[in-house]
C-alpha positions, 0 to 999 in steps of 0.5 A, a space after each residue: 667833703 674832702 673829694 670835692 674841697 680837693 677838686 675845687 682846689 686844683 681848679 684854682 691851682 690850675 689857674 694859677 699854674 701851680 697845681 705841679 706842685 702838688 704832684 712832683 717832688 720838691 727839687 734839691 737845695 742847689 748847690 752854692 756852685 750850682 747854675 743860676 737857673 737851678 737857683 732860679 727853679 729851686 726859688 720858684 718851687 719854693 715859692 709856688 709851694 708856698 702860695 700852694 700851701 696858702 690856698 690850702 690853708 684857706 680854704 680849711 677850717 680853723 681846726 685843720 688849719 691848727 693841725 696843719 700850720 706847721 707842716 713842711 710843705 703843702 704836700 705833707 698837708 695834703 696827704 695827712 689830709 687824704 689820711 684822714 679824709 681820703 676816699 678809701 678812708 670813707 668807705 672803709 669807715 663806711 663798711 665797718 659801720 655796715 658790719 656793726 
């Protein structure tokens, strides 16, 4: 049940402290120039998407993980997953079920 897997995963991320990743966009590649404490943000956004990306991975089954093994970042892989599994998808595979 794709509603339940996605609120026990943000129960996780919450405890880590990384489930903003989910939600907010992915900061520009700072410039060469740039502060280092844009570096700095840019690294651990990276970073906490990646370890995102890797609670998501595992608590998938192997045949999503395959589909989503070479995906950019952990919010690609989520909303493929929210295509595919979503709540709306539900009910309107629901419906036309119905009606058939």
């Amino acid at each position: 049940n794709y509603v339940d897997w996605l609120w026990n995963v943000r129960i996780v991320l919450n405890s880590e402290d990384i489930d903003y990743v989910l939600e907010a966009t992915m900061p520009a590649l700072p410039a060469t120039d740039a502060s280092p404490e844009d570096h700095s943000i840019y690294k651990k956004w990276v970073a906490d998407d990646k370890k995102v990306n890797c609670y998501l991975m595992a608590s998938m089954i192997n045949a999503l993980q395959v589909q989503h093994d070479g995906m950019r970042d952990c919010r690609a892989s989520l909303q493929h997953l929210c295509e595919l599994y979503g709540e709306n998808n539900r009910n309107a595979r629901f419906q036309l079920t119905a009606e058939l």
